[in-house]
C-alpha positions as semicolon CSV with decimal commas, in nm:
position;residue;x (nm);y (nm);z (nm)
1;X;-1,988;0,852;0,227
2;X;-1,840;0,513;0,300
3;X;-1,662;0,276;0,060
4;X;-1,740;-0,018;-0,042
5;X;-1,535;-0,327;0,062
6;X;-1,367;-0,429;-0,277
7;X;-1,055;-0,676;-0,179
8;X;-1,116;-1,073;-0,244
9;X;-0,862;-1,136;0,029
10;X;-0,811;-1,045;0,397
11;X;-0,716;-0,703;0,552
12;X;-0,441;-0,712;0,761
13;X;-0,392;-0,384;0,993
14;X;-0,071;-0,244;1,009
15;X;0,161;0,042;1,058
16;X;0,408;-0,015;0,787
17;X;0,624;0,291;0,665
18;X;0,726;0,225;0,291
19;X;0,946;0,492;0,075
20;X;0,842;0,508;-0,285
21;X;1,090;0,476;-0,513
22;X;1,125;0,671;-0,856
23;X;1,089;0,983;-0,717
24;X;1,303;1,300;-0,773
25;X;1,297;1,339;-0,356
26;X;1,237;1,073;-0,110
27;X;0,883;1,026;-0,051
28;X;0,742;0,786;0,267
29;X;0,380;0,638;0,308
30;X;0,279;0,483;0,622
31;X;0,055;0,173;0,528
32;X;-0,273;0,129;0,696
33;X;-0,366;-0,204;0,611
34;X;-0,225;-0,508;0,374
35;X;-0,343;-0,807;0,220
36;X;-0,230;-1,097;-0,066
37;X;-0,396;-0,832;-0,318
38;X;-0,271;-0,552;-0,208
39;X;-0,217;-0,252;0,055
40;X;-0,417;0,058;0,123
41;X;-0,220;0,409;0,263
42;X;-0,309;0,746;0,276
43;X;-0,138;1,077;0,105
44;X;-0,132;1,442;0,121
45;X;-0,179;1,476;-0,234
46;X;-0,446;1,296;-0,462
47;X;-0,265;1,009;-0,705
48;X;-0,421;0,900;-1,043
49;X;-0,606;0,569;-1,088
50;X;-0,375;0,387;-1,288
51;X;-0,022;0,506;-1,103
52;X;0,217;0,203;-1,093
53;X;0,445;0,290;-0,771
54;X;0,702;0,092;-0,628
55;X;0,714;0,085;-0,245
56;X;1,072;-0,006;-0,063
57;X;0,929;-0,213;0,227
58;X;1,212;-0,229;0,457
59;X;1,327;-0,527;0,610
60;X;1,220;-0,539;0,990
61;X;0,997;-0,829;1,226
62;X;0,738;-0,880;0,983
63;X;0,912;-0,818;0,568
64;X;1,236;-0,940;0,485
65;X;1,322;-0,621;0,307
66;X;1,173;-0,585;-0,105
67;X;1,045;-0,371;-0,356
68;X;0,679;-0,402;-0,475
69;X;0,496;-0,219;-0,753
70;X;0,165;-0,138;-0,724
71;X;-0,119;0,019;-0,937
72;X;-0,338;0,282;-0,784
73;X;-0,713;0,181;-0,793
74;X;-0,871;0,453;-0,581
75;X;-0,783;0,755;-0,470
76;X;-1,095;0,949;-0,264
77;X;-1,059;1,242;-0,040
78;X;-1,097;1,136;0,380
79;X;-1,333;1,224;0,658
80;X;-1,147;1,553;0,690
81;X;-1,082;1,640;0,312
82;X;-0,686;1,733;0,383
83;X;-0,558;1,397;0,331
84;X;-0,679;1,127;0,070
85;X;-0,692;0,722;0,088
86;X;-0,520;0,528;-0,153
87;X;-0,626;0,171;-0,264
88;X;-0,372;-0,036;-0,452
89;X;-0,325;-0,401;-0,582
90;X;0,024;-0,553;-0,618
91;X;0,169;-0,658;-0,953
92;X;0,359;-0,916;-0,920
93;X;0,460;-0,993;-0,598
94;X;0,703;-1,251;-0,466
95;X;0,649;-1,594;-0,332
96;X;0,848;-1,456;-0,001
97;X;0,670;-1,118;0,058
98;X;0,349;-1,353;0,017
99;X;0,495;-1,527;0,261
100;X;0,546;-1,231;0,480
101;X;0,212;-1,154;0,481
102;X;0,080;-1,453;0,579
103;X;0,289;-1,432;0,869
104;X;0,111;-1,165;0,971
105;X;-0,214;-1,310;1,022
């Protein structure tokens, strides 16, 4: 069963690995794809709709290094069941990872 597309803004696709932060031990995500609105990444465990995270992009060629929080609004199993897809929307990002992202395109 496919998703629906549900972002207002462009996906970009990348390979991004992000830590999370607030977590007892280190935790890493590798992003799939980003946009103005948000980013999309997949986990081994399901997360709640609702989650604020905080992702430590680190500062490489295409992000100058921040923190972002995000809320989680999906969370569906994949293709294969074993992993699950995560779809999040920033909260209050910065002029400069905006920025970033644009750069991307």
């Amino acid at each position: 069963m496919g998703q629906i597309e549900q972002r207002f803004f462009p996906r970009i696709q990348v390979s991004q690995r992000v830590s999370v932060a607030g977590m007892k031990k280190p935790v890493y995500l590798e992003i799939t794809d980003i946009s103005i609105g948000g980013v999309s990444f997949f986990t081994e465990k399901p997360v709640p709709e609702g989650t604020r995270l905080f992702l430590n992009f680190p500062r490489n060629e295409m992000f100058r290094g921040c923190t972002i929080e995000i809320v989680v609004l999906r969370c569906f199993p994949d293709k294969d069941q074993k992993i699950f897809k995560i779809a999040s929307s920033f909260i209050n990002n910065s002029l400069e990872f905006v920025n970033d992202i644009l750069n991307l395109t």
